[in-house]
C-alpha positions in Angstrom: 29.9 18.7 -20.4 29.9 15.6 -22.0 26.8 13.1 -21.1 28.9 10.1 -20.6 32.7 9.3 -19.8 34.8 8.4 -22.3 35.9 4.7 -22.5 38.9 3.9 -20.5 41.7 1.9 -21.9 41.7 -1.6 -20.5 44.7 -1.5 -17.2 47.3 -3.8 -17.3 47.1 -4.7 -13.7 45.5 -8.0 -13.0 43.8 -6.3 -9.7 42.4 -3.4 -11.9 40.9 -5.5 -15.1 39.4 -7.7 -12.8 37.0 -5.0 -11.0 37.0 -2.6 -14.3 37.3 -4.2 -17.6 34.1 -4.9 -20.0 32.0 -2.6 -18.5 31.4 1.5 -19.5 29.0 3.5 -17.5 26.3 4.9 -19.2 26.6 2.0 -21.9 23.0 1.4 -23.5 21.7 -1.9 -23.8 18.4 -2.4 -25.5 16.6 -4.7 -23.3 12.8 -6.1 -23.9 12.1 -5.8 -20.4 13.5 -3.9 -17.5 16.6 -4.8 -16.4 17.7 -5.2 -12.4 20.3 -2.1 -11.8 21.7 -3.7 -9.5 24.2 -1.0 -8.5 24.8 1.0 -5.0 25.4 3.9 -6.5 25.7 6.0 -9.9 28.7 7.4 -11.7 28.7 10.9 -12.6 29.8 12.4 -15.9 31.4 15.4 -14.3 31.3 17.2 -10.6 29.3 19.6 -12.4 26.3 17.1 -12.8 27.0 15.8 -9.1 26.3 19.0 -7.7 23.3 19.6 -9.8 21.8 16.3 -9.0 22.7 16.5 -5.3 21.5 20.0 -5.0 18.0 19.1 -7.1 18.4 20.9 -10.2 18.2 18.3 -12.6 17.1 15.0 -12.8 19.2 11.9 -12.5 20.2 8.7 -10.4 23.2 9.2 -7.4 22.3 6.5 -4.8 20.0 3.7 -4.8 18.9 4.5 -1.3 17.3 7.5 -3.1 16.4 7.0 -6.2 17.2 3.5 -8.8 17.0 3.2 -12.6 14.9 -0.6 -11.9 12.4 1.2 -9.0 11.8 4.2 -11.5 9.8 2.0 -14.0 8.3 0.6 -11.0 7.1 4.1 -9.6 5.5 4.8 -13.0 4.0 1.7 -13.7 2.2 2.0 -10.9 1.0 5.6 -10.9 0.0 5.1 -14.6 -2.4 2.1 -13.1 -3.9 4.4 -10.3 -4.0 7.3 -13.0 -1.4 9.6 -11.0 0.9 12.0 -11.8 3.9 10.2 -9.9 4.7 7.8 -7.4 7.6 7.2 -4.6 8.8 2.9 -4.2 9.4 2.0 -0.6 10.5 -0.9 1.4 6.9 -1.9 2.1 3.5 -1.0 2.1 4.0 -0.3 6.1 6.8 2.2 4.6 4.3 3.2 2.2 1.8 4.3 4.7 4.2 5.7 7.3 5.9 8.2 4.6 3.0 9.2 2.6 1.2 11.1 6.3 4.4 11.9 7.6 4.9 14.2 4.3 1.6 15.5 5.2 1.3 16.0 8.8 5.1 17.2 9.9 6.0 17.8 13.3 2.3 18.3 15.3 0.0 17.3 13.0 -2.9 15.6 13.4 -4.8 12.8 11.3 -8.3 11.4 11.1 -8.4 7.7 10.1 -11.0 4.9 9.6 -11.3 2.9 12.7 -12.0 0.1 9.7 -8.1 -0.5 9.0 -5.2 -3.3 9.1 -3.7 -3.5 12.7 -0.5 -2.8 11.7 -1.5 0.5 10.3 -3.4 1.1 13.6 -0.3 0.4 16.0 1.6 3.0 13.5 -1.1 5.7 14.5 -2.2 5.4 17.7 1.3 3.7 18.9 4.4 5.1 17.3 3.2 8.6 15.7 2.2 9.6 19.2 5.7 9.3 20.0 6.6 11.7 17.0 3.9 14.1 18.1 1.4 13.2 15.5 -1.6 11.9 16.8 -4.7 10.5 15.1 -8.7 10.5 15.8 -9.8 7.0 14.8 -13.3 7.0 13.7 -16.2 4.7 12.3 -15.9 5.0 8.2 -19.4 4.8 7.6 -20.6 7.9 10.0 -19.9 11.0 8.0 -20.6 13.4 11.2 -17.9 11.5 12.9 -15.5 12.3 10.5 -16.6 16.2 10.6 -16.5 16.2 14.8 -13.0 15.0 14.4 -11.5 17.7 12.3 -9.1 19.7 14.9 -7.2 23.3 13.2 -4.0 20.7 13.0 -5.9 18.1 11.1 -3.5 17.3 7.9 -5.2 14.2 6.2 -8.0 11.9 6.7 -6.8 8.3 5.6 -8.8 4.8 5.1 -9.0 1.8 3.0 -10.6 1.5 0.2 -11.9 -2.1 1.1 -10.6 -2.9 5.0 -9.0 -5.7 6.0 -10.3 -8.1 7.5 -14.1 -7.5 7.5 -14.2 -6.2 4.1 -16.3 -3.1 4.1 -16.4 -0.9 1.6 -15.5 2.4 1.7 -17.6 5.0 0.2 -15.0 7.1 -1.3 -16.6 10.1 -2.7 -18.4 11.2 0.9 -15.3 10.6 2.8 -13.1 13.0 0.0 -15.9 15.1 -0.1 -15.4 15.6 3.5 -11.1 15.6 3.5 -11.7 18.2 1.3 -14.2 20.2 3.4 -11.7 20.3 5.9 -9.0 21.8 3.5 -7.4 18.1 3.7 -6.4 15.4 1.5 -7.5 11.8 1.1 -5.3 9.3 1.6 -6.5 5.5 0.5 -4.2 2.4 1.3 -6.1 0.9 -2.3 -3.9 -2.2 -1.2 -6.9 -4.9 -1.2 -8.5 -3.2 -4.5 -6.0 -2.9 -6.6 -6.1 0.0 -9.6 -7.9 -3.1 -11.4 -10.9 -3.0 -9.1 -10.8 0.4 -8.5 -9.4 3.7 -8.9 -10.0 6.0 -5.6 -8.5 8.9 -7.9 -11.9 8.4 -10.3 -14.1 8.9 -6.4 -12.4 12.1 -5.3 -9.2 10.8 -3.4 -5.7 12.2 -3.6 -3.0 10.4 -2.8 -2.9 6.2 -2.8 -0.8 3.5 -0.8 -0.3 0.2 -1.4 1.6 -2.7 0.3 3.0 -4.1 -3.4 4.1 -6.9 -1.6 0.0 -8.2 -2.2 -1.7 -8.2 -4.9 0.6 -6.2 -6.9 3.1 -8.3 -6.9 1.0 -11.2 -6.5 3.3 -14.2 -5.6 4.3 -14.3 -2.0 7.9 -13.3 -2.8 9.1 -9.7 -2.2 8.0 -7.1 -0.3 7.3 -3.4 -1.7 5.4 -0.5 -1.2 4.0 2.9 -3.3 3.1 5.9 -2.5 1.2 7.9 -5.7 0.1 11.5 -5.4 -3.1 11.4 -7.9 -2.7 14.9 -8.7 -6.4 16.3 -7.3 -5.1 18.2 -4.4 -4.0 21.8 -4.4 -1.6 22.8 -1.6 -1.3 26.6 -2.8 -4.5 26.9 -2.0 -3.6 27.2 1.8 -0.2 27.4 1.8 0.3 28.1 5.2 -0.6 24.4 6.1 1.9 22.8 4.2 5.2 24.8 5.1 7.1 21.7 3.8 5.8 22.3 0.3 5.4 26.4 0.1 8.1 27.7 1.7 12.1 27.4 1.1 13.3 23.8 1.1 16.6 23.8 2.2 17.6 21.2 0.0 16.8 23.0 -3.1 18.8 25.8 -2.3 16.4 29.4 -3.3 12.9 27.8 -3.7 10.3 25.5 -2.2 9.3 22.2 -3.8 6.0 23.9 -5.2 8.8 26.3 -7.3 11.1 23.7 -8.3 8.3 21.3 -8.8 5.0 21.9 -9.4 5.5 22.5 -13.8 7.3 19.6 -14.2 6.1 16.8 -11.2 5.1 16.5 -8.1 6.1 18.6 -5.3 4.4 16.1 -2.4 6.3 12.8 -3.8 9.7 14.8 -4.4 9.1 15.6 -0.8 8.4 12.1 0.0 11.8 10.5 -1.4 14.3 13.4 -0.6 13.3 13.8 2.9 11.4 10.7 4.5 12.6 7.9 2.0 16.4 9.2 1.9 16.6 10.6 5.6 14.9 7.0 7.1 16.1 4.5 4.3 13.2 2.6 3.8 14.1 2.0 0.0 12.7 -0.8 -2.4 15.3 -2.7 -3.7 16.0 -3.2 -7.7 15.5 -6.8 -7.3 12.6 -6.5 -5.8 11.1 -3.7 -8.3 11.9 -6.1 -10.9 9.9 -8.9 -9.0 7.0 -6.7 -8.4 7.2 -5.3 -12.1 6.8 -8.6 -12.9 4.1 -9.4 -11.2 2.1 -6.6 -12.2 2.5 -7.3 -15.6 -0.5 -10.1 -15.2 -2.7 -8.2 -12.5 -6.2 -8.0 -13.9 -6.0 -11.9 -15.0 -5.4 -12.8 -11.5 -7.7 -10.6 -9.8 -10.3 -11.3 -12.3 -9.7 -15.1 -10.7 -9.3 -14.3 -7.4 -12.4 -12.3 -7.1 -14.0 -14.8 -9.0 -13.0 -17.2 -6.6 -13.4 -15.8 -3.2 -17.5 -15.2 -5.0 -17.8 -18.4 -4.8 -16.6 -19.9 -1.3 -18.4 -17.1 0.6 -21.9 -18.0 -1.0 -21.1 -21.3 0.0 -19.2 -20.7 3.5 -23.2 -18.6 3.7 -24.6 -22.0 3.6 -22.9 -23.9 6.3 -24.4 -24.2 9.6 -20.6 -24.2 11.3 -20.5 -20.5 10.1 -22.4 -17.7 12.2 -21.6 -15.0 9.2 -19.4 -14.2 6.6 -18.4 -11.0 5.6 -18.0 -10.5 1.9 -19.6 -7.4 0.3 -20.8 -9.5 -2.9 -23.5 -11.4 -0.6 -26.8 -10.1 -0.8 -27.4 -9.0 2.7 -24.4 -7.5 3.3 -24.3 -4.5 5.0 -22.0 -2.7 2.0 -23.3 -4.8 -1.1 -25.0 -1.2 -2.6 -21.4 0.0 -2.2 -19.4 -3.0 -4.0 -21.9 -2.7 -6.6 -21.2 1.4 -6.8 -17.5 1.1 -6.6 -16.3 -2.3 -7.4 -17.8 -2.8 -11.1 -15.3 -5.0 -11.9 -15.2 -7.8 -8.7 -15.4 -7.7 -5.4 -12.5 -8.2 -3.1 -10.9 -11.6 -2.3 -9.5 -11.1 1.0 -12.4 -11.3 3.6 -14.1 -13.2 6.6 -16.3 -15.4 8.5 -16.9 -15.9 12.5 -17.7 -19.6 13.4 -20.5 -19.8 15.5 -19.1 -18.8 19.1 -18.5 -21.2 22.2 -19.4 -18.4 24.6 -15.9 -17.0 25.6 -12.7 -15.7 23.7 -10.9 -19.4 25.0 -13.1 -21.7 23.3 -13.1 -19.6 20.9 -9.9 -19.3 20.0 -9.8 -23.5 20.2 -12.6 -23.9 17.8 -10.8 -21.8 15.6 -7.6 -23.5 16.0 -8.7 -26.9 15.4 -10.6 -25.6 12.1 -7.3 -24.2 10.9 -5.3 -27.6 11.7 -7.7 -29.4 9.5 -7.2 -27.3 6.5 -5.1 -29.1 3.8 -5.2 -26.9 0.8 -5.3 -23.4 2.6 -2.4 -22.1 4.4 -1.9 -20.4 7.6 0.2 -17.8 6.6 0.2 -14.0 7.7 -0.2 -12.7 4.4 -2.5 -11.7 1.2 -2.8 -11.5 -2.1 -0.6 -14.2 -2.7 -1.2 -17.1 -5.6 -1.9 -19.5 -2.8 -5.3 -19.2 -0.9 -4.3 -18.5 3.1 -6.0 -18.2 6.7 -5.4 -16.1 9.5 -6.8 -15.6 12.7 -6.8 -11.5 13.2 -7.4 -11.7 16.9 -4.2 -13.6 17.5 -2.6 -12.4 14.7 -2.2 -9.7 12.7 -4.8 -7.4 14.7 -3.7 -8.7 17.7 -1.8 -5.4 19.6 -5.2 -4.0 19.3 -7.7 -3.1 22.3 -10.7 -5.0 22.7 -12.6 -2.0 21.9 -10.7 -1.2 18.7 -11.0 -5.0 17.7 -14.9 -4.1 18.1 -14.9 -1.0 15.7 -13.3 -3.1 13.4 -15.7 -6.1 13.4 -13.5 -8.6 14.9 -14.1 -11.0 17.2 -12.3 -14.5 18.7 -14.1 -16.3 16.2 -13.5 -14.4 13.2 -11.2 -16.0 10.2 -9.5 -14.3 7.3 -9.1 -15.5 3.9 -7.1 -14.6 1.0 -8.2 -16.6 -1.8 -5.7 -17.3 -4.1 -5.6 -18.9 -7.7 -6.4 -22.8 -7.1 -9.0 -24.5 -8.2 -12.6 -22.9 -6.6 -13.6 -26.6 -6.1 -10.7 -27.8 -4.1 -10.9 -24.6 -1.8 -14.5 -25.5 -1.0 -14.1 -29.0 -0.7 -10.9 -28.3 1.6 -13.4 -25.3 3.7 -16.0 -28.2 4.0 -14.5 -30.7 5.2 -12.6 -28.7 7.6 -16.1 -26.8 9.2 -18.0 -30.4 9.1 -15.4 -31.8 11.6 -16.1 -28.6 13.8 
């Protein structure tokens, strides 16, 4: 069959030129950079190829809902950063998340998860995956034996991050896979706050990375995006019996599994993933997006090397202010996971972190103090985001942690007077000079 349709002679109609002429399907343009296919769909050279491509046989682009030209450079760039052997785009890094342990723990599974995590991510576990059937075991990252007590016969992953959000510990990686894999379990790392720049969970013993792209990836505050990117370090032949959606016959490859039609030539876990979770739910990254995100990307260790830089220095000088009860920032001597930065973080530390004002006595005053510091900021934002160019505050309590229970707000670290930062890529000098003018007043 031929590989592309032949050119069509140009229609008289007015009606007809005006939706047809000047462009040919399949017509190759040499671009420097990658283009935006900005297309709802995918023509086919023949029914032939539709059937193949519909019924997974061969390789190819039908609907952008599944699969885009634009989101496929995306999906390698970033697995060739983390060092993986492929990689799904999604909607979000919530998307990312959600798909990447619903491939893995199916209808009944169970999942045991850092208690140390973004409170989005903890209302997806303990909130809406109990309503799927899947529930989770939240836990204390640093306590090994709590990870081991919570392994259950339907265990299916044990997730984390690799630097949490908003206290900023540091995960140690290699025990915590070491463990996963004890249990006959992957790793999953939300390596959203890291980046691939500042580390590389694969290098540590993890197996499958998420990351909200809409961060640091794409590094500008302007699109959302997600990834998920199986590193290629976990065997699911080895107990086939626990991944049924991966071992056994996959009705939409008609005759085999994903491991059969998959496992030379990709991977089985991501193709599993897009056809199923991404395509069935629809959370699908946009090529305009993709080509946002690709474009940010492009200068990631620049600005992390500045952002880390950065957020250095205004927690060794938010250490020296008598407004501040603590700050928690893994590059401070005295911090409880400094050994770890050092171990895992060669590069920088993280620029997303915290501090707690020194507390009024109850979560009221508190929350006042706090919100009087915040008004008095002129160069940080208060903005429910990070990894953006500009440097931004948040309040976790009242924001962005804020569905969580008072004792799950404990686990994590956070309290009523606790503050997030982001720092961004100003000048170091104004962000201190905007911090200290702000905590002097209070």
């Amino acid at each position: 069959m031929p590989d592309s349709p032949d050119c069509r002679p140009a229609a008289s109609s007015f009606a007809t030129t005006q939706v047809q002429a000047g462009y040919t399907a399949g017509a190759v343009s040499h671009t420097a950079i990658p283009p935006i296919y900005q297309s709802n769909a995918f023509e086919f050279t023949s029914l032939t190829q539709a059937r193949e491509l519909f019924a997974l046989q061969r390789e190819g682009d039908i609907y952008s809902r599944a699969a885009n030209p634009t989101v496929a450079v995306f999906e390698q760039r970033v697995a060739a950063l983390e060092g993986g052997i492929a990689a799904a785009g999604v909607a979000s890094g919530q998307a990312a998340v959600a798909l990447a342990l619903l491939a893995l723990a199916g209808r009944g599974g169970h999942i045991v998860a850092a208690a140390q995590l973004y409170g989005g991510t903890v209302d997806l576990l303990t909130d809406t995956f109990p309503d799927w059937g899947i529930e989770t075991t939240l836990v204390d990252q640093d306590d090994p034996q709590a990870w081991r007590d919570a392994v259950r016969p339907s265990t299916r992953a044990f997730f984390a991050e690799s630097i949490a959000n908003p206290i900023a510990q540091v995960l140690d990686v290699r025990t915590v896979a070491d463990l996963a894999h004890a249990a006959g379990v992957p790793l999953v790392i939300d390596n959203t706050v890291a980046t691939p720049y500042l580390q590389r969970p694969g290098e540590h013993g993890a197996d499958i990375t998420v990351h909200s792209a809409t961060k640091f990836l794409g590094g500008h505050g302007t699109s959302l995006g997600g990834a998920v990117v199986d590193l290629g370090t976990f065997d699911f032949t080895a107990e086939p019996e626990k991944w049924p959606q991966l071992t056994q016959s996959y009705a939409r490859v008609p005759g085999k599994s994903l491991v059969e039609r998959f496992g030379e030539s990709g991977s089985p876990y991501i193709s599993l993933v897009k056809t199923k979770y991404s395509h069935d739910l629809g959370p699908s990254l946009s090529a305009f997006n993709a080509f946002q995100l690709l474009q940010g990307m492009e200068s990631l260790d620049l600005r992390m090397s500045r952002h880390s830089a950065s957020a250095q220095r205004v927690a060794e000088h938010l250490a020296t202010l008598p407004a501040v009860a603590a700050v928690h920032h893994p590059g401070l001597d005295g911090n409880r996971w400094n050994a770890l930065s050092a171990a895992y973080l060669p590069r920088g530390n993280a620029s997303v972190f915290s501090f707690d004002l020194v507390s009024r006595g109850d979560a009221e005053a508190d929350f006042a103090a706090v919100e009087a510091f915040i008004a008095r900021l002129r160069v940080l934002r208060l903005v429910a985001n990070i990894g953006d160019a500009r440097s931004l505050v948040a309040h976790p309590a009242s924001m962005t942690h804020s569905h969580m229970t008072p004792q799950q707000l404990a686990d994590a670290g956070i309290s009523w007077t606790t503050v997030r930062l982001s720092i961004g890529l100003e000048d170091a000098d104004d962000l201190v000079a905007d911090l200290d003018q702000a905590l002097t007043a209070a």
